[in-house]
ChimeraX commands (.cxc) that place a marker at each C-alpha (Angstrom):
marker #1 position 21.82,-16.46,-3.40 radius 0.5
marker #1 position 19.19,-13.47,-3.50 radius 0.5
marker #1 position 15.99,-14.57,-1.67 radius 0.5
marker #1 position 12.95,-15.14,-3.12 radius 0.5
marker #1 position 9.86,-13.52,-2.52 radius 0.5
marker #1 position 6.78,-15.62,-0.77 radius 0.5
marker #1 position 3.76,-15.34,0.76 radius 0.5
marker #1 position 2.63,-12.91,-1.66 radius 0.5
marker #1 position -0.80,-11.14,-0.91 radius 0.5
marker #1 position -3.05,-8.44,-2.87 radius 0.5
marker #1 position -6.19,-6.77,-1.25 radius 0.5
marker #1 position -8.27,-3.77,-2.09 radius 0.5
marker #1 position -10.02,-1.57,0.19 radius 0.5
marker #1 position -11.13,2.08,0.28 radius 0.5
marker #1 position -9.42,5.31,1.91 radius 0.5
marker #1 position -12.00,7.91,2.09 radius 0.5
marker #1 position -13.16,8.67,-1.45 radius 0.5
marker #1 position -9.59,6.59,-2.90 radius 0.5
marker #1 position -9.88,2.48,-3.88 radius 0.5
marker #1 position -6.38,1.64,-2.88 radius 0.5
marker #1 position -4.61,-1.59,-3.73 radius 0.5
marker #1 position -2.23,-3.17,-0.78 radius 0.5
marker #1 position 0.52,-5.76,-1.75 radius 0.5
marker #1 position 2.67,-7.35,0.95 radius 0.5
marker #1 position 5.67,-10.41,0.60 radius 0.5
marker #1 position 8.18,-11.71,2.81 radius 0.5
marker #1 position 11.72,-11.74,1.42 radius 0.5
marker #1 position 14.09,-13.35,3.86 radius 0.5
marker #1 position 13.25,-12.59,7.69 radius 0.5
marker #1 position 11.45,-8.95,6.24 radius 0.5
marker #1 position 8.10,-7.97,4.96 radius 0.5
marker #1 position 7.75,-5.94,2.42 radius 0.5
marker #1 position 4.53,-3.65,1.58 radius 0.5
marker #1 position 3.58,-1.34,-1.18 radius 0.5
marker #1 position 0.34,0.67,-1.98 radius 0.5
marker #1 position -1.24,2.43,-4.48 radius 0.5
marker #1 position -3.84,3.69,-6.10 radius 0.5
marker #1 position -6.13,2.26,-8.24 radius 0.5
marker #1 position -6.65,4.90,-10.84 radius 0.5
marker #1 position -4.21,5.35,-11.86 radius 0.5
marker #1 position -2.07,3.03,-10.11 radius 0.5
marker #1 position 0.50,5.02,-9.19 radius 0.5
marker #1 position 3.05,3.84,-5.54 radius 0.5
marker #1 position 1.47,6.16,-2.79 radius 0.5
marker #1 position 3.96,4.55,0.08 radius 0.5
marker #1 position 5.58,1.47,1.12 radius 0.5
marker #1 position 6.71,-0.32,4.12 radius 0.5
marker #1 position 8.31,-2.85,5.66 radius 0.5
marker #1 position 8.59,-4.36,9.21 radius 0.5
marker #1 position 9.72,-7.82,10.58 radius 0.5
marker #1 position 5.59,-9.25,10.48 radius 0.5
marker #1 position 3.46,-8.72,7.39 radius 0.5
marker #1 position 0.93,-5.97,10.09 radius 0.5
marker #1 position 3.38,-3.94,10.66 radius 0.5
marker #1 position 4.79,-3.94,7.42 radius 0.5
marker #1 position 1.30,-2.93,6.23 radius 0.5
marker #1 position 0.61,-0.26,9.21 radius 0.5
marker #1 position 3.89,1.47,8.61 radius 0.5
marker #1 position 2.69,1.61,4.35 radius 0.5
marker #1 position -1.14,2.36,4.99 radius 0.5
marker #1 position 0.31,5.28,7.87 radius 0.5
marker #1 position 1.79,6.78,4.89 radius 0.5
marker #1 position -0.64,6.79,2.39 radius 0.5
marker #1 position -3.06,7.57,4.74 radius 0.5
marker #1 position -1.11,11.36,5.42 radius 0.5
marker #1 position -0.57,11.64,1.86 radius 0.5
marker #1 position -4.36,10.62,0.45 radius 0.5
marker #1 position -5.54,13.36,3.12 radius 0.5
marker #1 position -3.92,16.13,1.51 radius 0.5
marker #1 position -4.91,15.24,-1.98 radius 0.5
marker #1 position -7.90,17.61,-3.26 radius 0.5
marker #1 position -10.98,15.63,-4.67 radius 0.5
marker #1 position -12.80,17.74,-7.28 radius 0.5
marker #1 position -16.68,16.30,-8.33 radius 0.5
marker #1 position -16.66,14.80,-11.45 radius 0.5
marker #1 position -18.71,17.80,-14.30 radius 0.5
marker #1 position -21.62,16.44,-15.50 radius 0.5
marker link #1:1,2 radius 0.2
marker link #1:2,3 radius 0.2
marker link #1:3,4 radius 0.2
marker link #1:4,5 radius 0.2
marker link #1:5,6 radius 0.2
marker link #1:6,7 radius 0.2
marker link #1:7,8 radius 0.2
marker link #1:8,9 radius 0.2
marker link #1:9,10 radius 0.2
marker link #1:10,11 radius 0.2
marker link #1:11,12 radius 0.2
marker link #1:12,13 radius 0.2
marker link #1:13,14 radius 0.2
marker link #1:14,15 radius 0.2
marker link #1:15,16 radius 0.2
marker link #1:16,17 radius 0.2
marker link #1:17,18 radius 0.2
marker link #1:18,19 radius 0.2
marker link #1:19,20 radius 0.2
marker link #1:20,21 radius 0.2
marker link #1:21,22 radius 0.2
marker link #1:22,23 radius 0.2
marker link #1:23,24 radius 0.2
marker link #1:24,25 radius 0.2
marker link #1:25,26 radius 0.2
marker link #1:26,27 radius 0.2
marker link #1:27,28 radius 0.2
marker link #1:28,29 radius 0.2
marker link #1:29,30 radius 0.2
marker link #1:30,31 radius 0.2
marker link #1:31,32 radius 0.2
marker link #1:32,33 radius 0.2
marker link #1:33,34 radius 0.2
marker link #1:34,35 radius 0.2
marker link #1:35,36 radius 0.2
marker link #1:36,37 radius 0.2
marker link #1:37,38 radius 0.2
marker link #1:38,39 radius 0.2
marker link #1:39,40 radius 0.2
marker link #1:40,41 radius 0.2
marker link #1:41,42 radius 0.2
marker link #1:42,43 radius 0.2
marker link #1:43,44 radius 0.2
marker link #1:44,45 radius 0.2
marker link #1:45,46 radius 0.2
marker link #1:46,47 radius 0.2
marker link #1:47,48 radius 0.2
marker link #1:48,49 radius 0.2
marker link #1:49,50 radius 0.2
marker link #1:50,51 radius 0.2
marker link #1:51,52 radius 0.2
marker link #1:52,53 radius 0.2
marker link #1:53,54 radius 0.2
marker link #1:54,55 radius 0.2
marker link #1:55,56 radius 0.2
marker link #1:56,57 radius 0.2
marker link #1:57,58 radius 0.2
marker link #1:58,59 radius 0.2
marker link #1:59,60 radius 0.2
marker link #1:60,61 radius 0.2
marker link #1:61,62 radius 0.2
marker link #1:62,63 radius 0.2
marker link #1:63,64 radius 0.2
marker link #1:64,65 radius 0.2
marker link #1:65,66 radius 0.2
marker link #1:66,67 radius 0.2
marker link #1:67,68 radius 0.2
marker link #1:68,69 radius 0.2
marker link #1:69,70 radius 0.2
marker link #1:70,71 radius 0.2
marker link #1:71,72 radius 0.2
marker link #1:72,73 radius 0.2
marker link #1:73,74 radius 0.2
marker link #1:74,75 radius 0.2
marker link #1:75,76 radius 0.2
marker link #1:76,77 radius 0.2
view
């Protein structure tokens, strides 16, 4: 039987200049996390870990390092 996911949870919250969406779910004794970001929605890291923070430290770690080295250019105008 393939387990199903629950406890499901979505939150937003900023990373320096970057709106970054976090989504975490338990499937069997694991959590599972994935993040991206918001425009344009595209998987920056994920994570997983035996409780839903840890799970969610190892994933925001990750996009953390990898939002750091992304250039920001100002908008023209």
């Amino acid at each position: 039987m393939t387990p199903k996911a629950e406890e499901y949870r979505s939150r937003r919250t900023k990373v320096g200049a970057f709106e970054i969406n976090i989504e975490s779910y338990r499937l069997g004794d694991t959590y599972h996390c994935k993040v991206d970001n918001v425009q344009p929605g595209a998987v920056l890291a994920r994570g997983q870990g035996k409780t839903r923070e840890e799970a969610e430290r190892v994933a925001g770690e990750k996009a953390k390092e990898m939002l750091a080295k992304t250039r920001v250019f100002p908008k023209p105008g």
